[in-house]
C-alpha positions as CSV (number, residue, x, y, z in Angstrom):
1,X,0.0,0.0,0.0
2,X,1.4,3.3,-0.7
3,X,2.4,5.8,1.6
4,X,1.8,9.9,0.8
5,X,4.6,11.9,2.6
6,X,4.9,15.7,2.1
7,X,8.5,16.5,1.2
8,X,9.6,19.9,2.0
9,X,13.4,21.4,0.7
10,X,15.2,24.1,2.7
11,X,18.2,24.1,0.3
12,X,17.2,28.0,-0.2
13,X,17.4,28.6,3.6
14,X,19.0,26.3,5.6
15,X,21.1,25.4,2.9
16,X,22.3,28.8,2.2
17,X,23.9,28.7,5.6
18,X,26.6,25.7,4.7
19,X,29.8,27.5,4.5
20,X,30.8,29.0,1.0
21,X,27.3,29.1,0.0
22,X,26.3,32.1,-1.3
23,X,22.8,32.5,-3.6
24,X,21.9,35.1,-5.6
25,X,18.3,35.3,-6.6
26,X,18.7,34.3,-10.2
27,X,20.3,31.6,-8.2
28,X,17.1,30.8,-5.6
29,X,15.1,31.2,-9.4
30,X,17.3,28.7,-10.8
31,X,17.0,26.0,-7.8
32,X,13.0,26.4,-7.6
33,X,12.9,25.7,-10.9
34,X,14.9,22.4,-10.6
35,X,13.0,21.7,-7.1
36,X,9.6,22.2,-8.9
37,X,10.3,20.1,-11.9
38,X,11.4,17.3,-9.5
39,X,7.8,17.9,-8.1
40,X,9.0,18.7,-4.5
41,X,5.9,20.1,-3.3
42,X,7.2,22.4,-0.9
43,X,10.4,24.7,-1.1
44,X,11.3,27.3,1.8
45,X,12.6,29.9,0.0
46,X,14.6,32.1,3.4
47,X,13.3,34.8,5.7
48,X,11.8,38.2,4.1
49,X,12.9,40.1,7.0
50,X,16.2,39.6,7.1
51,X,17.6,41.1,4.0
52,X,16.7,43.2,1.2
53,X,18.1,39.8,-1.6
54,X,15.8,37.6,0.3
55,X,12.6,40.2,-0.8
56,X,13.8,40.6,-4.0
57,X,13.4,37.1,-4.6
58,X,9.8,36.7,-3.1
59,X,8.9,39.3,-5.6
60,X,10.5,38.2,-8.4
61,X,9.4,34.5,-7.8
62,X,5.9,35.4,-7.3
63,X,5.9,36.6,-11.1
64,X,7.0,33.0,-12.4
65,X,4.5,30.3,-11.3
66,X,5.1,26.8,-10.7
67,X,4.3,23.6,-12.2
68,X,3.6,21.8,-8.7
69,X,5.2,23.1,-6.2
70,X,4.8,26.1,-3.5
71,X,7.2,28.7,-2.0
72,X,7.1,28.9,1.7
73,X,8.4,32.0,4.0
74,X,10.3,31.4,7.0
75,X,10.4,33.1,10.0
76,X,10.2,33.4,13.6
77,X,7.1,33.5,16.5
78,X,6.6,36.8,17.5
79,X,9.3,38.4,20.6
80,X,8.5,38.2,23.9
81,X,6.3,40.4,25.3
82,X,5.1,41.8,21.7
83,X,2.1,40.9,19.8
84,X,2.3,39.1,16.5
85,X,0.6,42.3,14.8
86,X,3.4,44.3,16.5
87,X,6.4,42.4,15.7
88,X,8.2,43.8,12.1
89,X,9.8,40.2,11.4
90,X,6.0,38.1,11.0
91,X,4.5,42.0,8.9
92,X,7.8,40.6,6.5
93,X,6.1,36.9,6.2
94,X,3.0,38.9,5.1
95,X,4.8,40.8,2.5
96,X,6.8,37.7,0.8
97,X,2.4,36.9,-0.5
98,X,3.4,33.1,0.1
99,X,0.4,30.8,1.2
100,X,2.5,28.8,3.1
101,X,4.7,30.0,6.3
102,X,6.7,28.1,8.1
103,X,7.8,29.3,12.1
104,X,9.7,28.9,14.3
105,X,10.1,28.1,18.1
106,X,11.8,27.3,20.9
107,X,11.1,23.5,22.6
108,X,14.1,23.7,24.6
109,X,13.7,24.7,28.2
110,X,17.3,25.7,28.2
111,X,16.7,27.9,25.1
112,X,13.9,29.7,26.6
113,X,15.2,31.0,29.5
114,X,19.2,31.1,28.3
115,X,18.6,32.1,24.5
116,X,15.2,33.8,24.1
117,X,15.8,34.7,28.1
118,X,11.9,34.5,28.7
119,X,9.5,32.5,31.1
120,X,8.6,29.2,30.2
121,X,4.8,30.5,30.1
122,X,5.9,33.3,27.9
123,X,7.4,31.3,25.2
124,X,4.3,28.8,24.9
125,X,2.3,32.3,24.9
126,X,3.9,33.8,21.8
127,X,3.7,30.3,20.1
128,X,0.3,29.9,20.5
129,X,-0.4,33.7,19.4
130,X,1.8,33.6,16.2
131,X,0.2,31.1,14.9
132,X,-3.4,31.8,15.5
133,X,-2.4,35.3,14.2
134,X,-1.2,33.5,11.0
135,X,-4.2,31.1,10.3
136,X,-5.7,34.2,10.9
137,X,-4.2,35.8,7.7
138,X,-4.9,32.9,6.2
139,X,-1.8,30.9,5.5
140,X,-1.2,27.5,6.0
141,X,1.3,27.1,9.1
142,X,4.2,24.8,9.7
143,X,5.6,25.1,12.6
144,X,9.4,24.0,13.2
145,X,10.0,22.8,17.1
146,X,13.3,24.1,17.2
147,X,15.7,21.7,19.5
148,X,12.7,19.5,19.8
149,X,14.4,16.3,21.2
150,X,16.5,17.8,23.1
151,X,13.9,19.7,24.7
152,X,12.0,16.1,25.1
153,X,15.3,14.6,26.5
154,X,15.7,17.5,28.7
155,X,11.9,18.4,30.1
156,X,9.7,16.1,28.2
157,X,6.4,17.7,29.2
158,X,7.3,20.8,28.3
159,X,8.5,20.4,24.9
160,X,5.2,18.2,24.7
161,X,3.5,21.4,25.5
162,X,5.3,23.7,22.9
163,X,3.8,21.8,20.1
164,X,0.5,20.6,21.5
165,X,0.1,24.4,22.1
166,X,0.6,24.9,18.1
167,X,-1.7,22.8,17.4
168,X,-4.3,24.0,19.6
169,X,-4.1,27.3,17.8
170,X,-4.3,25.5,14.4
171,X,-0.9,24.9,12.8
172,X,-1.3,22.5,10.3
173,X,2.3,20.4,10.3
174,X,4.5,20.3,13.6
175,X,7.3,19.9,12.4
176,X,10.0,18.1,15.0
177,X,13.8,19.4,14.4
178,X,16.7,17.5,15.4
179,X,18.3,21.0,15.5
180,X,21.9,19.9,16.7
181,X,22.5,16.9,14.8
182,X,23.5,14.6,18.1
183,X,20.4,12.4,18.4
184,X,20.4,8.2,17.9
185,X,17.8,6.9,15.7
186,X,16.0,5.4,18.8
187,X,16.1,8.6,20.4
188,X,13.8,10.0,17.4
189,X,11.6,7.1,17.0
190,X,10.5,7.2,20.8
191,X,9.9,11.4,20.7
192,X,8.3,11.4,17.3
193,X,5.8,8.7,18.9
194,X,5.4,10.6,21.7
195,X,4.2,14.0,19.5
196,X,2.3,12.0,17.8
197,X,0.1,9.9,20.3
198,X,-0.4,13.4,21.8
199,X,-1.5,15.0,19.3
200,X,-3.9,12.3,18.0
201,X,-4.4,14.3,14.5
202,X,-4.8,17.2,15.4
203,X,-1.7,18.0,13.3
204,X,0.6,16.1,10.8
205,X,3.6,15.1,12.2
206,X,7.2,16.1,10.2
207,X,10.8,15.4,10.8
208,X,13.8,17.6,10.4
209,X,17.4,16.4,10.9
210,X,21.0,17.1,10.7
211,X,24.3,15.7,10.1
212,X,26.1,16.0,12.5
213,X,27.1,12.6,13.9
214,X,25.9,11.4,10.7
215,X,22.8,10.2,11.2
216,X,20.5,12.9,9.2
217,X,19.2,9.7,7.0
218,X,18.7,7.5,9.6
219,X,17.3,9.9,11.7
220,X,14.7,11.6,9.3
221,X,13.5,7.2,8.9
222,X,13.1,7.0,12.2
223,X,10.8,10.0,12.4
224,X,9.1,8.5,9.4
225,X,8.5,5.0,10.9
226,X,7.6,6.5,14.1
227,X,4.8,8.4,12.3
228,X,5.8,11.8,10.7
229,X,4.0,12.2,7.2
230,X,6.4,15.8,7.0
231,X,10.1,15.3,5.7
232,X,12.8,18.3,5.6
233,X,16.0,18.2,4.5
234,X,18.1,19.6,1.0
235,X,18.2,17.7,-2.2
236,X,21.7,17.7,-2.0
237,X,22.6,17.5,1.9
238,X,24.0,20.2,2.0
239,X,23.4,23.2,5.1
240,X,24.9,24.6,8.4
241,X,27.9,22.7,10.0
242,X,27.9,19.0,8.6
243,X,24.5,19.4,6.7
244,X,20.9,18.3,6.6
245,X,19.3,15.3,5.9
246,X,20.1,14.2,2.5
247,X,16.9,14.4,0.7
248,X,17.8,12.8,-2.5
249,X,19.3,9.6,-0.5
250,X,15.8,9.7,1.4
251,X,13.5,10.0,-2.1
252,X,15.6,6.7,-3.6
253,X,15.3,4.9,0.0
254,X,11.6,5.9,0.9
255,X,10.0,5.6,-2.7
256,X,11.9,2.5,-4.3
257,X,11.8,0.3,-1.2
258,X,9.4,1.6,1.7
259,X,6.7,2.3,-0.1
260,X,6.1,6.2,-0.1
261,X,5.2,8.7,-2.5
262,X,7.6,11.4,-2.3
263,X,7.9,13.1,-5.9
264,X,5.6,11.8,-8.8
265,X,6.6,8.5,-10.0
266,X,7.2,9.2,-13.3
267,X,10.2,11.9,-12.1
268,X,12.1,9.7,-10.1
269,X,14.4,9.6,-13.0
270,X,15.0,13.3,-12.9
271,X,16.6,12.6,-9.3
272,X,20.1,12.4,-10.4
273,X,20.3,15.4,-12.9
274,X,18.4,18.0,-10.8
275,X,21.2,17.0,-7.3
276,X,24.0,18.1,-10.2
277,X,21.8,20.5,-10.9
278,X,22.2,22.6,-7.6
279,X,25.2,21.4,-6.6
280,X,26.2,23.0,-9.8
281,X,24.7,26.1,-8.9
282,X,25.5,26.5,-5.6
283,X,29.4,26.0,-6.9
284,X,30.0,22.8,-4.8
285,X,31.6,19.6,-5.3
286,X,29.3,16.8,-5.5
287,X,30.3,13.9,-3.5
288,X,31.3,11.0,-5.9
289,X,30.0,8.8,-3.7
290,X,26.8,10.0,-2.5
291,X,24.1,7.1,-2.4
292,X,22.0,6.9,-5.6
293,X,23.0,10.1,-7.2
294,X,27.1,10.0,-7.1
295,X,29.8,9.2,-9.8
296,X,30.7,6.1,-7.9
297,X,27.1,5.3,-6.8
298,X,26.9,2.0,-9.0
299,X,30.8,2.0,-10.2
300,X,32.3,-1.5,-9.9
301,X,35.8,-2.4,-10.7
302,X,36.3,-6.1,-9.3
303,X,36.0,-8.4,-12.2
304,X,33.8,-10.4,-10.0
305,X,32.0,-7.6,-9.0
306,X,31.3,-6.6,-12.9
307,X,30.7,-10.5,-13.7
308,X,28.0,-10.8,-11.4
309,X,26.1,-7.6,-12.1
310,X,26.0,-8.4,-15.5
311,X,24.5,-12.1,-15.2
312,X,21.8,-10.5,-12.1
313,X,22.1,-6.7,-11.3
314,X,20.5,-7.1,-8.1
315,X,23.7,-9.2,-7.0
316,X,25.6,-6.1,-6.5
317,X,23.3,-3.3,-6.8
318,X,20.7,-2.4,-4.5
319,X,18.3,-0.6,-7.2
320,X,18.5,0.1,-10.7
321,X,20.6,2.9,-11.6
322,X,18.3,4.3,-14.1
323,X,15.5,4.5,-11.4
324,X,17.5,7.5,-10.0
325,X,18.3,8.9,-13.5
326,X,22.1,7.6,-12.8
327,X,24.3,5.1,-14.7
328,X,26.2,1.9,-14.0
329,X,29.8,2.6,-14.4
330,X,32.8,-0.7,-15.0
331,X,36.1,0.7,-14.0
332,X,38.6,0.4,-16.2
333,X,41.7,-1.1,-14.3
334,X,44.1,-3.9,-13.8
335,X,41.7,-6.0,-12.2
336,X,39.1,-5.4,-14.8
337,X,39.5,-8.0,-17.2
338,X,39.2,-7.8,-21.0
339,X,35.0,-8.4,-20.9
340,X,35.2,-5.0,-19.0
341,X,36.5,-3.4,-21.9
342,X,34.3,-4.8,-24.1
343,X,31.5,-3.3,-22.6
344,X,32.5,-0.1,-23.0
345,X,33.6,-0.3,-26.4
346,X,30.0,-1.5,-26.8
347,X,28.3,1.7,-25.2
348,X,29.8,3.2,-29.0
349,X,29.6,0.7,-31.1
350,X,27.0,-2.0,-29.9
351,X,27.9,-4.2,-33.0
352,X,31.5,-5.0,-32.0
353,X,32.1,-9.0,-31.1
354,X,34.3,-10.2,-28.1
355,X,37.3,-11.0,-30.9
356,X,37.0,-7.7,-33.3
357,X,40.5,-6.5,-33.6
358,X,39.5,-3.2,-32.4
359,X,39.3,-4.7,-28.5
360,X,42.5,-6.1,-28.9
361,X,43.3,-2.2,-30.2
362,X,41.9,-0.9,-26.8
363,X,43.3,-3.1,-25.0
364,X,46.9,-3.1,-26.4
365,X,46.7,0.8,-25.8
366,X,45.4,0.9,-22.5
367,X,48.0,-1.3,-21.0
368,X,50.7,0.8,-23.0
369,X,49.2,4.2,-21.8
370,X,49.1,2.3,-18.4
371,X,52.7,1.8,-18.3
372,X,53.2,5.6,-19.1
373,X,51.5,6.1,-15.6
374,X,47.9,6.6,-16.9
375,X,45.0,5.3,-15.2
376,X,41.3,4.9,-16.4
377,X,39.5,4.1,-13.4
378,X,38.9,7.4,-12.4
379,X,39.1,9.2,-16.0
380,X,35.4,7.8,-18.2
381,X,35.8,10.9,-20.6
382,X,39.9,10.0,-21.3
383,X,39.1,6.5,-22.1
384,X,36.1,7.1,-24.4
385,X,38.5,8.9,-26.4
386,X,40.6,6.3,-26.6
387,X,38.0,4.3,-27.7
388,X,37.0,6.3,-30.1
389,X,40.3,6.7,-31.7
390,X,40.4,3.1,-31.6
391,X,37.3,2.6,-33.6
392,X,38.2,5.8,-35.8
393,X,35.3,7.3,-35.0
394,X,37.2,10.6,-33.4
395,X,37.9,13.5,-35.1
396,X,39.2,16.3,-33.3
397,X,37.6,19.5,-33.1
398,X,40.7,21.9,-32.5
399,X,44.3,21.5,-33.2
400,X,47.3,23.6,-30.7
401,X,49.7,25.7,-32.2
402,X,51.5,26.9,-29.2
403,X,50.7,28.0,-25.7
404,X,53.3,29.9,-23.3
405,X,52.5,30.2,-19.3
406,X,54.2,33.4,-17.6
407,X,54.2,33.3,-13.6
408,X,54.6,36.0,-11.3
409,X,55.4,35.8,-7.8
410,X,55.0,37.6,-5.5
411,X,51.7,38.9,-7.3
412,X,50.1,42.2,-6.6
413,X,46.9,40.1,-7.3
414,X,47.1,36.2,-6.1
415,X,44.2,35.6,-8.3
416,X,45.8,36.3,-11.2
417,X,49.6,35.5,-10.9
418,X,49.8,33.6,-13.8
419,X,49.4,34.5,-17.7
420,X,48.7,31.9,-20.7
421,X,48.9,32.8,-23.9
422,X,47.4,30.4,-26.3
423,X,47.6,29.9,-29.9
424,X,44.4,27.6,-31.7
425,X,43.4,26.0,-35.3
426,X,39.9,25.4,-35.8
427,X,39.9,24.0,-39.2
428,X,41.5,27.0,-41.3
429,X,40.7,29.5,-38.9
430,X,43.8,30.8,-36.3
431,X,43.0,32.5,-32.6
432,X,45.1,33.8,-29.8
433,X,44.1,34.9,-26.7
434,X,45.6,35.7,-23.3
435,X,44.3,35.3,-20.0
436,X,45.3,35.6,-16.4
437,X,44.5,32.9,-13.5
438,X,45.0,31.6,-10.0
439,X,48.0,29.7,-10.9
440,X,49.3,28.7,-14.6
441,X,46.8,25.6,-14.8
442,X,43.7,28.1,-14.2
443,X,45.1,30.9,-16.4
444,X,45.5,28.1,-19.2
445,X,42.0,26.8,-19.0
446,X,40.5,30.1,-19.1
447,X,42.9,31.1,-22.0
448,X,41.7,27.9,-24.0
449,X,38.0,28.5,-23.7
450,X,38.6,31.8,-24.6
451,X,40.0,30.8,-27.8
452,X,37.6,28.1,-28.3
453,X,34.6,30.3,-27.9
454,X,33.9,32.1,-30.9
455,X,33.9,28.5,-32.3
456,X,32.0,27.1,-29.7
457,X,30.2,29.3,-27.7
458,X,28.6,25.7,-25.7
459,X,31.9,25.6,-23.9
460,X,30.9,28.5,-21.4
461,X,28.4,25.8,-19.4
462,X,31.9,23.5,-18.5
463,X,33.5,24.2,-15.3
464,X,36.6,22.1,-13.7
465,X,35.1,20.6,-10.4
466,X,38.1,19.0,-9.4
467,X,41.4,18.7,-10.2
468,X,44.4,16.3,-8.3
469,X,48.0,15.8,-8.9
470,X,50.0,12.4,-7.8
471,X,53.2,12.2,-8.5
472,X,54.4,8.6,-9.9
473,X,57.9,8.3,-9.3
474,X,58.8,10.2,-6.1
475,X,62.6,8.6,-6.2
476,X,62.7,11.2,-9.0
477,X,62.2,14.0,-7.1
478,X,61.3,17.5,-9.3
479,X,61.9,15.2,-12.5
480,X,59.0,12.8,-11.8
481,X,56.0,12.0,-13.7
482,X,53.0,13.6,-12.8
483,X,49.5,12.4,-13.4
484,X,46.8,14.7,-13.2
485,X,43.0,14.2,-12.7
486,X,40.1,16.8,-13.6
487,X,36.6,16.6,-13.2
488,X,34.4,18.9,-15.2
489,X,30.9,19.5,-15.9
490,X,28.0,21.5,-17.6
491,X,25.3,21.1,-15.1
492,X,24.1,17.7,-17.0
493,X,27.0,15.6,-17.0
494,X,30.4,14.7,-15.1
495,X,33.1,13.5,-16.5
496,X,36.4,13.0,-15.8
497,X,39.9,13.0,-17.8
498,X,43.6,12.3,-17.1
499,X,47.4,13.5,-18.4
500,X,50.5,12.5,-17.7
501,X,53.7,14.0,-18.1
502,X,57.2,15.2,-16.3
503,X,55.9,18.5,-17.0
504,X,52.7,19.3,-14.7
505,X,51.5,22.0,-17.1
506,X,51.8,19.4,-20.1
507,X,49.8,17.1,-18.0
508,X,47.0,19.6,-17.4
509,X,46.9,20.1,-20.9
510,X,46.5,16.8,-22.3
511,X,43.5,16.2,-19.1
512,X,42.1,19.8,-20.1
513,X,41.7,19.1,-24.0
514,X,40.4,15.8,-23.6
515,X,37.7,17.3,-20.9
516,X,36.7,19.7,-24.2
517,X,36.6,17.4,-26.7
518,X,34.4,15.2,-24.9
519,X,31.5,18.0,-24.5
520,X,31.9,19.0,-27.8
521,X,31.9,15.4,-29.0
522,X,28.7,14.6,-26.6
523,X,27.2,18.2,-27.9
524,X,27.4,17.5,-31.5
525,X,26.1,14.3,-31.7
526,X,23.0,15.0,-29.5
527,X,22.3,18.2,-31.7
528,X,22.9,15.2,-34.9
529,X,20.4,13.2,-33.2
530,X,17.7,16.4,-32.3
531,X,18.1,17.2,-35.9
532,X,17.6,13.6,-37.0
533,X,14.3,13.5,-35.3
């Protein structure tokens, strides 16, 4: 039988607070456009009141309706000893025009009279008048028990009576936060039932966790299977200190094997794409091996790992990969074996047979590029290439004519200490440019799309994620080979490619103009196959 649970996303707001987060409001406009084509129902969007970006964006998303979803305001209950109707901060909920508010309020004895530094009677007072006042205005209310189970651990009766009292003025979800991050899953299952055998309906239940001993997953279940029918958390896990519940990791674990609803079915797919998605706009680094929707999520490099996925995928993966919109990955490695190989070459050219001479091409190559220092495990986009070359499938899409890299140290500017200077061929046509960088590996990327982009302006969506250096041969010293790593993306894919060299720069190179040619090969071949159709 299946189980409805109202999902709501605070990656706008609680989010925002993870360090080196930083949102603009095209940015908020961006991620409630991925949230609501997900079909998370409800996204909390920040706190009117408490700067002038945060309004900007309540007006300028009020102008772009959604397809499913609803933006909810956050704030505060009223301050002690003031009236709701007094109190600037809940006039600002008023102002964002959202039919949903969710507040806030202290459940914590210990916050009351050491935070707030007001009676115990006071607080419950200014809960139960804030949201009366609210239902009053007609919003629907969701109120967050801030330090809930701490409270409950604390003074169980009164943090019973902080969000019975909520519900006696007619908030519609109590929401139960696990504010610092420190509960055990037991700890939530037994106050969740508690809330909810006192309540007896009156109001749904919800959950909201943190990461901070890393239990924000199994946490936000417990809530579940205690009773809430109200998850929080961000899509991507992201949020103050060590995060928030992982709301994509809950979707794939709640909808594929518990039995909930969470998003609409038929976007379960999306799942994968739209976590990229705001990782890549909130400029963070995606965890590779996040559950469902990370790179390494259903990678396997063990021969008998690969073997047995292949002859029952359930052997070694927990769900389908393309449930979540993700991909099954075979690592290219010395434990591999040749079938490994095969498969891949297959992905391109499904027609190849286990003893076409181009495997043994591949093959031959890899363990030659191998012996150079190379490694494919980590690099997917490097070893497509190779493949393709193998097949004779590649062409490339740019030729280099020269490049020169000019350091300065010290810099009157550390972020741009370093100068490349790069020469391009794009079938008859020539360009140089120059560009300055963080260091001569950033100044050369920059100068290279800047050369590339008259010629293709697509480039502009890739950004280097990631980037490692490991050098091979330390007994070498400063004359070692060097192999270096990059991970790029557009916002849809990730891909990685490698170079090696006993010059670092060389090595960036070689890992920088495979990274291109691989969008531009991916690129061109979809826009072939839009045009085909």
């Amino acid at each position: 039988m299946t189980r409805h649970l109202e999902l709501l996303d605070t990656t706008l707001r609680d989010g925002a607070q993870a360090e080196g987060i930083s949102f603009s409001v095209q940015d908020k406009l961006a991620i409630v456009e991925t949230l609501d084509d997900l079909g998370i129902p409800l996204i909390e969007a920040g706190t009117p009141g408490s700067n002038p970006k945060d309004l900007a964006f309540f007006k300028a998303v009020a102008e772009k309706p959604l397809k499913q979803g609803q933006i909810a305001a956050f704030g505060a209950t009223c301050r002690p000893k003031l009236a709701p109707a007094d109190d600037a901060n809940i006039q600002s909920l008023l102002q964002a025009g959202t039919e949903v508010v969710v507040i806030f309020g202290k459940s914590w004895d210990l916050h009351v009279t050491e935070v707030l530094r007001t009676t115990l009677d006071e607080n419950l007072r200014i809960i139960r008048d804030t949201v009366a006042w609210l239902k009053g205005q007609g919003k629907r209310v969701i109120f967050d028990a801030e330090h809930f189970f701490d409270g409950w651990k604390a003074a169980p009766e009164y943090s019973l009576q902080s969000v019975e009292v909520a519900a006696e003025a007619g908030a519609d979800v109590i929401c139960l936060c696990e504010t610092n991050g420190g509960c055990f899953p037991n700890e939530i299952t037994r106050g969740t039932a508690a809330v909810v055998e006192r309540l007896a309906g009156r109001a749904v239940v919800g959950i909201h966790a943190h990461n901070d001993a890393g239990l924000g997953i199994a946490n936000s279940l417990a809530g579940i299977e205690a009773g809430a029918r109200h998850l929080q958390g961000t899509l991507a896990g992201f949020g103050e200190r060590c995060g928030n519940a992982n709301l994509a990791a809950l979707i794939g674990n709640l909808q594929l094997k518990l039995g909930y609803t969470c998003i609409p079915q038929e976007n379960l797919p999306l799942l994968t794409s739209a976590v990229r998605r705001v990782a890549e706009v909130a400029n963070i680094h995606l965890p590779d091996d996040m559950p469902f929707v990370g790179r390494k999520a259903f990678a396997h490099k063990a021969g008998m790992h690969m073997d047995g996925v292949k002859k029952c995928s359930i052997s070694f993966e927990h769900v389908p990969p393309d449930a979540v919109g993700n991909s099954r990955r075979f690592l290219i490695s010395e434990v591999a074996g040749r079938s490994a190989v095969l498969d891949r070459i297959r992905v391109l050219a499904p027609e190849v047979e286990k003893h076409d001479p181009v495997v043994e091409r591949v093959v031959n190559r890899l363990k030659e590029m191998e012996s150079e220092g190379y490694q494919f495990e980590g690099a997917d986009g490097s070893f497509e290439l190779l493949i393709r070359k193998a097949l004779g499938t590649y062409k490339p899409f740019f030729s280099l004519d020269r490049f020169r890299i000019i350091g300065e140290r010290p810099s009157s500017n550390p972020d741009t200490g370093s100068m490349a200077m790069v020469k391009i061929v794009v079938g008859d046509a020539g360009e140089v440019t120059a560009e300055e960088g963080n260091g001569p590996v950033d100044a050369l990327d920059r100068g290279l799309r800047k050369a590339l982009d008259r010629f293709y302006p697509r480039l502009s969506e890739v950004r280097l994620t990631d980037y490692k250096v490991r050098v091979l041969d330390s007994s070498a010293a400063a004359g070692a080979k060097v192999r270096v790593l990059i991970e790029s993306t557009d916002g849809r894919r990730v891909w990685s490619t490698v170079g090696v060299s006993t010059d670092i720069i060389e090595a960036s190179w070689i890992a920088l103009v495979d990274s291109i040619e691989y969008k531009l090969i991916h690129d061109s071949e979809e826009a072939a196959a839009a045009q085909a159709r």
